[in-house]
C-alpha positions as CSV (number, residue, x, y, z in Angstrom):
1,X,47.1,49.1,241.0
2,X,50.1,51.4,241.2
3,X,51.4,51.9,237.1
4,X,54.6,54.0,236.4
5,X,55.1,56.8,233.4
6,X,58.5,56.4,231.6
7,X,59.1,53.7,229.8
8,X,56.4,51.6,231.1
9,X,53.0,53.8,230.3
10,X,54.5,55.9,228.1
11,X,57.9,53.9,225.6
12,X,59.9,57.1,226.0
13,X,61.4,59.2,229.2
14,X,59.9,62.8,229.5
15,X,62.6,64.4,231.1
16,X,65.4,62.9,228.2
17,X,62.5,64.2,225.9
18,X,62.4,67.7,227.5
19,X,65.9,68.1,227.9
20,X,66.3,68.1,223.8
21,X,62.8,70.3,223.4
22,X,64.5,72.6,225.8
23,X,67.9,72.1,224.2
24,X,66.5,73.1,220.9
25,X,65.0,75.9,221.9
26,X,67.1,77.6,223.9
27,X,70.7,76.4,223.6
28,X,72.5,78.7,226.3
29,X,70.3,77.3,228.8
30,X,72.1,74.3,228.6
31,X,74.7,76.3,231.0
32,X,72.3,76.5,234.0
33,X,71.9,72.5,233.9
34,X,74.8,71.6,236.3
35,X,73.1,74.5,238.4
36,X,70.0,72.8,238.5
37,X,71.5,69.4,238.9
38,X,73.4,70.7,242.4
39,X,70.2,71.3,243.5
40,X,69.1,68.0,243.3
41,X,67.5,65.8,240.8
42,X,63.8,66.8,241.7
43,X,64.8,70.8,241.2
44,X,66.3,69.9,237.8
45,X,63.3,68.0,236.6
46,X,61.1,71.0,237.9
47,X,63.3,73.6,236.8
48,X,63.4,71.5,232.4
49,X,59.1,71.3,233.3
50,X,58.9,74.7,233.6
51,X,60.1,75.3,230.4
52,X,58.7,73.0,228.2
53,X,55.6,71.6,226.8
54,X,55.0,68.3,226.0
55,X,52.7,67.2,223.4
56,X,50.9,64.5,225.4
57,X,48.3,63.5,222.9
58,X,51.4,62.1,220.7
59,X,53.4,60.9,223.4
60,X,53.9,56.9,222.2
61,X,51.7,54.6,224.3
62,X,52.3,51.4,225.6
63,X,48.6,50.9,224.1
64,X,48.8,47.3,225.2
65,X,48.6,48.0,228.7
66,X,46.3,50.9,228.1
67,X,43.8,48.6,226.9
68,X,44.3,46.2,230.2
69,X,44.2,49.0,232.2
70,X,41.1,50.3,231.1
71,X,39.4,46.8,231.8
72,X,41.0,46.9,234.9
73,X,39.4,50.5,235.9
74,X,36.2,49.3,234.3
75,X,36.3,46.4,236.9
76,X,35.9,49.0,239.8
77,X,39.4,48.7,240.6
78,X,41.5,51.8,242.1
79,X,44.5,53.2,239.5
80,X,47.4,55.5,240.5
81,X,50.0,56.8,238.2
82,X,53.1,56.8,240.2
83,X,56.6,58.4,238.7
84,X,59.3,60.4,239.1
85,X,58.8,62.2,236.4
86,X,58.0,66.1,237.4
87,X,54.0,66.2,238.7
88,X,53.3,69.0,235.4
89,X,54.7,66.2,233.3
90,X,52.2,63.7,235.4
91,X,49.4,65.9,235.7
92,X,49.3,66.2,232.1
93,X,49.5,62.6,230.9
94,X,46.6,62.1,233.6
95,X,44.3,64.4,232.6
96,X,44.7,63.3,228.9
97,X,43.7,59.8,229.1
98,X,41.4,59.9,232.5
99,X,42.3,56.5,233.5
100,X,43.8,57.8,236.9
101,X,42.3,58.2,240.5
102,X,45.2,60.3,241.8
103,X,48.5,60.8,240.6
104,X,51.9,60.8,242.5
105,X,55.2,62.4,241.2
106,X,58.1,64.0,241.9
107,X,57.5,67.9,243.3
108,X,60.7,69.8,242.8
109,X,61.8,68.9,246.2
110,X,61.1,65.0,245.9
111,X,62.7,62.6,243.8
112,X,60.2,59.7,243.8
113,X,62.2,56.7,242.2
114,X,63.3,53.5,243.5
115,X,63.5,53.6,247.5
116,X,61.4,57.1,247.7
117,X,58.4,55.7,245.5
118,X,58.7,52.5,247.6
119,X,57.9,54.2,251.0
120,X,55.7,56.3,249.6
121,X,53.0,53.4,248.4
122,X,54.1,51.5,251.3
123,X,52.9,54.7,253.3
124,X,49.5,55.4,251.1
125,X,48.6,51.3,250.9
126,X,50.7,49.1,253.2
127,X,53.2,46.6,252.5
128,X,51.5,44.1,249.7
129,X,48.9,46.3,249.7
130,X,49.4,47.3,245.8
131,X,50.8,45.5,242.7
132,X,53.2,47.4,240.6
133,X,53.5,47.9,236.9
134,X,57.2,48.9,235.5
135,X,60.1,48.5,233.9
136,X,63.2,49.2,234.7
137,X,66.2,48.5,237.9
138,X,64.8,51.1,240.1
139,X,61.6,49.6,240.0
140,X,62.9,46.6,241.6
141,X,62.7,48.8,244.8
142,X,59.3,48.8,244.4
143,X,58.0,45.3,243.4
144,X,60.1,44.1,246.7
145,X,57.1,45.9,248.7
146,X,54.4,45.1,245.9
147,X,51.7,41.9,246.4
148,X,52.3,41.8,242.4
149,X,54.7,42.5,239.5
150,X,53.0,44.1,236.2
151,X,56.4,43.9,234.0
152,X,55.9,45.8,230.9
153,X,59.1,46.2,228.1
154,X,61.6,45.2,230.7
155,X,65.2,42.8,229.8
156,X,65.4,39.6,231.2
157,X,68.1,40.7,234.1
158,X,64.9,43.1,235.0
159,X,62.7,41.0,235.0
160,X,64.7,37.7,236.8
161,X,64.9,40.5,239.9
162,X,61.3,41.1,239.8
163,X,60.4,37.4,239.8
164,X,63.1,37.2,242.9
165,X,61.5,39.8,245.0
166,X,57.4,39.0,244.2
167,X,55.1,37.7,241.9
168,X,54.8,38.6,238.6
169,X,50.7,38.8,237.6
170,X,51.4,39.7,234.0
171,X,54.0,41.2,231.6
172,X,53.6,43.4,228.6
173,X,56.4,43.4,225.7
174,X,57.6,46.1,223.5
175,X,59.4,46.2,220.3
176,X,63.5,45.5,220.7
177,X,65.7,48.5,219.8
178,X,67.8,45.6,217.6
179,X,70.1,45.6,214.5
180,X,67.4,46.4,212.1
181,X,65.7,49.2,214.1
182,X,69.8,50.8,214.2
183,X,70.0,50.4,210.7
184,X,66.9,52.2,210.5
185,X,68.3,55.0,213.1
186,X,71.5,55.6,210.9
187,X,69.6,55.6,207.7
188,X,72.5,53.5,205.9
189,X,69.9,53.6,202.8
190,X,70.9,57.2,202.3
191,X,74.9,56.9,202.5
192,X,74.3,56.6,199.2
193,X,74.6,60.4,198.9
194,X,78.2,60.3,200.2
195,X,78.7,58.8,196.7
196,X,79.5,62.6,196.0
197,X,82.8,62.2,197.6
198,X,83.9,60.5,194.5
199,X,82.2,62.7,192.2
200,X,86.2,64.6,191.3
201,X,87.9,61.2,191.1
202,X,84.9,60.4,188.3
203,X,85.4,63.9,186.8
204,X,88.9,63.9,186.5
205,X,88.8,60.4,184.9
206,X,91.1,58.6,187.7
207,X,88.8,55.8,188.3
208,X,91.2,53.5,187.5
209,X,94.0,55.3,189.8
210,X,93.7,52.8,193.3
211,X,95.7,54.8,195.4
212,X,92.8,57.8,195.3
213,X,90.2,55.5,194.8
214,X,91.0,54.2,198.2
215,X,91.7,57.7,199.9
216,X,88.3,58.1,198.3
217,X,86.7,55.3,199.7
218,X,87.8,55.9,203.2
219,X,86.5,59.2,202.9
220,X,83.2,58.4,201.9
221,X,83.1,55.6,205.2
222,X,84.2,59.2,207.4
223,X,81.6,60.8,206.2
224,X,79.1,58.1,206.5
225,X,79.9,57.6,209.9
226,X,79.6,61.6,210.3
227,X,76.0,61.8,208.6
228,X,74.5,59.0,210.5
229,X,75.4,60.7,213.4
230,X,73.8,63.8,212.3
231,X,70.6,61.9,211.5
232,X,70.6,60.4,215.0
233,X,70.7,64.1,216.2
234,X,67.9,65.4,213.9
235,X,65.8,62.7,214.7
236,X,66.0,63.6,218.2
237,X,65.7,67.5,217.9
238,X,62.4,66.7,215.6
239,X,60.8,63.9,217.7
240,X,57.5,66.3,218.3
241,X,57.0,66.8,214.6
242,X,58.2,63.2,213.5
243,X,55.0,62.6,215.5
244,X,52.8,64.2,213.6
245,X,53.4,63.1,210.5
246,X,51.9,60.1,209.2
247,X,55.2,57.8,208.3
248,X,57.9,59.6,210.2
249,X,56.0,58.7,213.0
250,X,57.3,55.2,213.1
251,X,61.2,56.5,213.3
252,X,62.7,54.7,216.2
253,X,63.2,57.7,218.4
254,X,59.6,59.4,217.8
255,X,57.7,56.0,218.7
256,X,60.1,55.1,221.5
257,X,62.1,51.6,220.5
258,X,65.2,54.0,221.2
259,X,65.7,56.2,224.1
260,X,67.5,59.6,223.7
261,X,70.7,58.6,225.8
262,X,71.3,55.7,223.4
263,X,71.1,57.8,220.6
264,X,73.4,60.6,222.2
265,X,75.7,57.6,223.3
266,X,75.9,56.3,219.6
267,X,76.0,60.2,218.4
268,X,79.4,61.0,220.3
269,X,81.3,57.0,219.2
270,X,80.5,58.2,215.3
271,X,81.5,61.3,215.4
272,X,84.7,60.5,217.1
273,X,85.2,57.4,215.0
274,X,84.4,59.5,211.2
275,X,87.3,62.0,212.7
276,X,89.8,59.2,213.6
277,X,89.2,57.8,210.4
278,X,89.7,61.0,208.4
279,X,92.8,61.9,210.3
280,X,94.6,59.0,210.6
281,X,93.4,57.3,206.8
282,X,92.6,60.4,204.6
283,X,94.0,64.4,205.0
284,X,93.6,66.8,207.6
285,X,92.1,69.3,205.1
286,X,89.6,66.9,204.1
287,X,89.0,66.1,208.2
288,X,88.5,70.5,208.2
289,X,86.1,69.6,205.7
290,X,84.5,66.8,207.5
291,X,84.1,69.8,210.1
292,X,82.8,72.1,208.2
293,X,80.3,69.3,207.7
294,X,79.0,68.9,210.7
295,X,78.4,72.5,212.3
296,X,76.9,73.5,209.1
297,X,74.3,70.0,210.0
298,X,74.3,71.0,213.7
299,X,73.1,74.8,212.7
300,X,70.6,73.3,210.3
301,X,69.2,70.9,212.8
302,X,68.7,73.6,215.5
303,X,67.9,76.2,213.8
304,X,68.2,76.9,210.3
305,X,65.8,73.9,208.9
306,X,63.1,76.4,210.6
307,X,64.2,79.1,208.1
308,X,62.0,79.9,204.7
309,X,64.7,79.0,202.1
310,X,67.2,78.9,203.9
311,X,66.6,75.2,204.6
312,X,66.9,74.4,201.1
313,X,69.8,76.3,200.1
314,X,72.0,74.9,203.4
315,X,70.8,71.1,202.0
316,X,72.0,71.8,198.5
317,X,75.3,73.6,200.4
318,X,75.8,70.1,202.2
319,X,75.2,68.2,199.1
320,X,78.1,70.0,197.2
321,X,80.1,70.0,200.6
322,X,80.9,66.3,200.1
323,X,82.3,66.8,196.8
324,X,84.5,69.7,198.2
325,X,85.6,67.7,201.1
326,X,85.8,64.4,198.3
327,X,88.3,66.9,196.2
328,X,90.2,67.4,199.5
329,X,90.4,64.0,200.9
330,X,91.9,63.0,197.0
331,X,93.4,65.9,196.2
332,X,92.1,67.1,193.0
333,X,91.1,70.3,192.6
334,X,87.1,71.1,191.7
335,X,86.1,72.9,188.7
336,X,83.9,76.0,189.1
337,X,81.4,73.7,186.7
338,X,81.1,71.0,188.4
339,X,80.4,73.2,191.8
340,X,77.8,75.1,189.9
341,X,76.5,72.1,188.2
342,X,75.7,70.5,191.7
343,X,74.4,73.7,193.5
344,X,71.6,74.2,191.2
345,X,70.8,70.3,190.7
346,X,70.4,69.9,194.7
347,X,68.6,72.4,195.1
348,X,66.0,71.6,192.4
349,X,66.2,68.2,194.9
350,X,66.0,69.9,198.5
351,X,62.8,72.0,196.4
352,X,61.5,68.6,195.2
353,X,61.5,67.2,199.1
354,X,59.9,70.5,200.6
355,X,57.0,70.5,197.6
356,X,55.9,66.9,198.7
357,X,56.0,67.6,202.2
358,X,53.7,71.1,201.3
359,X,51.7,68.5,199.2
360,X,50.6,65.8,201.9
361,X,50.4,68.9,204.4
362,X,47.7,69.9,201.8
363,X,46.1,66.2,201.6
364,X,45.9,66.0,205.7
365,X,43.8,69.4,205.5
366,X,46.2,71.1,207.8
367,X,48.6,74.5,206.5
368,X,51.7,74.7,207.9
369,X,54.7,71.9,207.7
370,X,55.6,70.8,211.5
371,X,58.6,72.6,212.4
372,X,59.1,74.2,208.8
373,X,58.4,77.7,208.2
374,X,56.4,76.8,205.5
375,X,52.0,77.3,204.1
376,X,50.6,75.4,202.0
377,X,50.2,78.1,199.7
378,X,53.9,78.2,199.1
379,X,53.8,75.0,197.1
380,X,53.6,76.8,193.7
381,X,56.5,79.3,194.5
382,X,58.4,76.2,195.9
383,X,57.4,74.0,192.5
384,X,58.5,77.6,190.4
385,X,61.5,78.1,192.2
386,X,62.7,74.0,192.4
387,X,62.0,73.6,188.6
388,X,63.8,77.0,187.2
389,X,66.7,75.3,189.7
390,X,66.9,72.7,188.0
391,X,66.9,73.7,184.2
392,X,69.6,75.8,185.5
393,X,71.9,72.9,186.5
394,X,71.3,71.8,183.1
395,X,72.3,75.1,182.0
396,X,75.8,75.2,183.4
397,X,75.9,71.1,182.1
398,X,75.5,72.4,178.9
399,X,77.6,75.4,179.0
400,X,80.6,73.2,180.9
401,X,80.3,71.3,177.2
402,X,81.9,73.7,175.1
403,X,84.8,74.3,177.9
404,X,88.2,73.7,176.9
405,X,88.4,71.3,179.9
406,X,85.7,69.4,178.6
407,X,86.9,69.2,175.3
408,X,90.3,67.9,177.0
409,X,88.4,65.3,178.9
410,X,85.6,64.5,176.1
411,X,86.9,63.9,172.4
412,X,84.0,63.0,171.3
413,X,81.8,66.5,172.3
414,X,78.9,65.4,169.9
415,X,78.4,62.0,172.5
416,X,78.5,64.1,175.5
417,X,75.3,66.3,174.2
418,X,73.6,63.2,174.9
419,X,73.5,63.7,178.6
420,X,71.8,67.0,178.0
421,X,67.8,65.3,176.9
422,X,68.7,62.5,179.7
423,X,68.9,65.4,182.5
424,X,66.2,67.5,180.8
425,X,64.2,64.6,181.4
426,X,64.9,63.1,184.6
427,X,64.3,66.6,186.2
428,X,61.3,67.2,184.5
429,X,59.8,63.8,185.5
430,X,61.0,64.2,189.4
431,X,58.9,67.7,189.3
432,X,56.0,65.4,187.3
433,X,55.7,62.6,190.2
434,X,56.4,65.6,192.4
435,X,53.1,67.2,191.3
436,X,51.0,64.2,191.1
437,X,51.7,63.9,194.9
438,X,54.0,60.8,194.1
439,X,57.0,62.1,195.6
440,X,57.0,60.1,198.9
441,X,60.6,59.5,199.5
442,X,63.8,61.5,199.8
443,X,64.3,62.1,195.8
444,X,68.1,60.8,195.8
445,X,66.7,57.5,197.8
446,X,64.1,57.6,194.7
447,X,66.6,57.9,192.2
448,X,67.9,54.7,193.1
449,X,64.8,52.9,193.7
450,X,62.9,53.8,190.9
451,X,63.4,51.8,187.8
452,X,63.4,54.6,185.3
453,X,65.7,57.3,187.1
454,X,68.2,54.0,187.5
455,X,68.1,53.5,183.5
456,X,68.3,57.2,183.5
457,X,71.3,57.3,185.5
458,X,72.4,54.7,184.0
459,X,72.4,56.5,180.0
460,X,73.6,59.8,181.5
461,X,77.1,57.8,182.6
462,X,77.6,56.0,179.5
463,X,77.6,58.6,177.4
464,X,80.1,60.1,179.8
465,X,82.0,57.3,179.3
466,X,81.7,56.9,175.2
467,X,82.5,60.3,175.0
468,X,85.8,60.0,176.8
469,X,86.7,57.6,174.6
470,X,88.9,58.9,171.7
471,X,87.9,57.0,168.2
């Protein structure tokens, strides 16, 4: 039995996976890949292996044909892993799981896909003289000189060819890469943070104004469209720690349900489409915005998320970039408060998300976060430094009080004190879970899922609203 690597032993591609290792790691080289790729496909896959290391314990299995392979081998029957994946790639997936008598692969010089692979097993067993398991087009090359088809994961028009050419002894499913698992992929749960946008239209009190609320609203679908790309790329950059950790583990790129050219595919129609959108529907200033935006995510996902601190500050910076580019798109200018206001709260929040992560780091017995410059005995500095943070925003709330612009906006200044003990105490309570090592999800997506913070949030806006309400 003859059993190909990507996407039928393994969900994922290796080379797609260490193109982005390589990519992330060292960006320039990116400008020797069309000089590889003149050489032919076999140098450039030689040429990515040489640089890169692939984690082949937490490579995702096809564990279902693992398991029949096994029995298979344990029935005295001969297995060869046979891909065109480069043969260090090969070589190490063999040696991991022992199931292989000898191992075929692509050399540097050799490209063994479709027509290639199929001489060569034609050459090493004779025509019939193997059965085949795989997945994709090219393999239909192969199953054309196979006695059997072993069709794991493939689509129907796959598998219809398969059936056309040979007989198919068994077939192996995988998850579909449908709506839901998208959903999933763009995070739409956490477009709630783009709420922000909207954040000057509800300071300035122009809720009722339609014309902005509607520059607003297109502006917050812009920069929806804009972060879900930028998701899509972080998830790719950070499939090798993804994979370590116990629930990001099951995101659709780090277990395989989506391949890396579908998500740079879907990457490049959002990011187009959020600029479109912001263009044609809102400003160009709040389009520069939209910019700024995204190089400052693209810096964080390659590099600066690796930075002590630095990873925190730059995700309370994007936080109050949407209501910069949310004062642009409506055109009313932000107060120094309200910028203040948000750079302390958010980073009290990226402090909250780095703390749990330090915490379950702690729990699994290990001491570093994977791919965060970050010890476990930096949890108490982070906890010091997230808390202060955050007493700080409610600082600057309460110092913003006794402005003339809030006395303007707010009549009644004895109501508005009242968001004062409601901050006090959702912050203080965030830290609380935080420390109990209850703090499992991104603290905004907590805000909004957890009953108290929602009554919290809730009492925080209508004394807003009382306030402004002249008696």
């Amino acid at each position: 039995m003859v059993v190909d690597l990507d996407g039928t032993l393994v969900h994922c591609d290796l080379l797609h996976e260490a193109m982005v290792k390589l990519a992330v790691a060292d960006p320039l080289s990116i400008l020797q890949w069309p000089g590889w790729l003149l050489l032919g496909r076999a140098r450039f896959k030689r040429e990515v292996a040489l640089r890169v290391t692939l984690d082949v314990p937490l490579l995702p299995y096809q564990e279902e044909l693992l398991a029949w392979i096994r029995g298979e081998r344990d029935g005295g029957r001969q297995i060869t892993l046979c891909t065109a994946a480069d043969e260090r790639f090969a070589a190490s997936v063999s040696a991991h799981l022992g199931l292989f008598d000898q191992v075929m692969a692509s050399n540097g010089s050799v490209n063994l896909a479709a027509a290639e692979k199929a001489a060569m097993l034609v050459g090493q067993f004779g025509a019939r003289g193997f059965d085949y398991a795989g997945n994709s087009a090219a393999d239909v090359a192969v199953w054309s000189e196979a006695r059997h088809a072993i069709v794991v994961g493939a689509s129907p028009r796959v598998r219809r060819k398969a059936a056309a050419v040979t007989e198919i002894e068994r077939e192996f499913g995988s998850a579909p890469g449908g709506i839901r698992t998208w959903m999933r992929a763009l995070r739409l749960y956490q477009w709630v943070k783009n709420l922000l946008v909207f954040l000057p239209v509800v300071g300035a009190h122009q809720i009722f104004n339609v014309p902005v609320l509607l520059l607003g609203l297109w502006a917050f679908i812009a920069f929806g469209l804009c972060a879900s790309a930028t998701y899509l790329l972080n998830d790719m950059a950070d499939i090798d720690s993804d994979r370590r950790h116990p629930r990001k583990r099951l995101r659709p790129f780090a277990s395989g349900v989506l391949t890396i050219p579908q998500g740079v595919a879907a990457c490049v129609c959002l990011i187009i489409a959020a600029f479109a959108l912001a263009i044609s529907m809102v400003a160009l200033e709040f389009a520069a915005w939209l910019g700024v935006y995204l190089v400052t995510t693209l810096c964080y996902t390659f590099w600066l998320k690796r930075k002590m601190l630095v990873d925190s500050l730059v995700l309370a910076g994007l936080y109050t970039l949407r209501v910069l580019a949310g004062s642009a798109a409506v055109q009313i200018e932000t107060g120094f408060w309200l910028l203040a206001f948000s750079l302390f709260f958010f980073l009290s929040l990226a402090m909250v998300k780095r703390y749990s992560e330090l915490s379950m780091v702690l729990m699994r017995g290990d001491r570093a976060v994977p791919g965060r410059d970050y010890v476990v005995d930096d949890r108490h500095l982070v906890e010091t430094l997230g808390v202060t943070s955050g007493f700080c925003a409610v600082m600057v709330m309460a110092l913003y009080i006794n402005d003339e612009a809030a006395l303007r906006l707010y009549p009644n200044q004895q109501l508005i004190w009242l968001t004062i003990p409601v901050l006090l105490y959702w912050i203080s309570r965030c830290w609380l879970k935080a420390h109990r090592g209850e703090m499992h999800e991104d603290p905004v997506v907590f805000a909004l899922s957890d009953g108290l913070s929602r009554v919290t949030i809730a009492l925080f806006f209508a004394a807003l609203v009382v306030a402004s309400i002249p008696l």
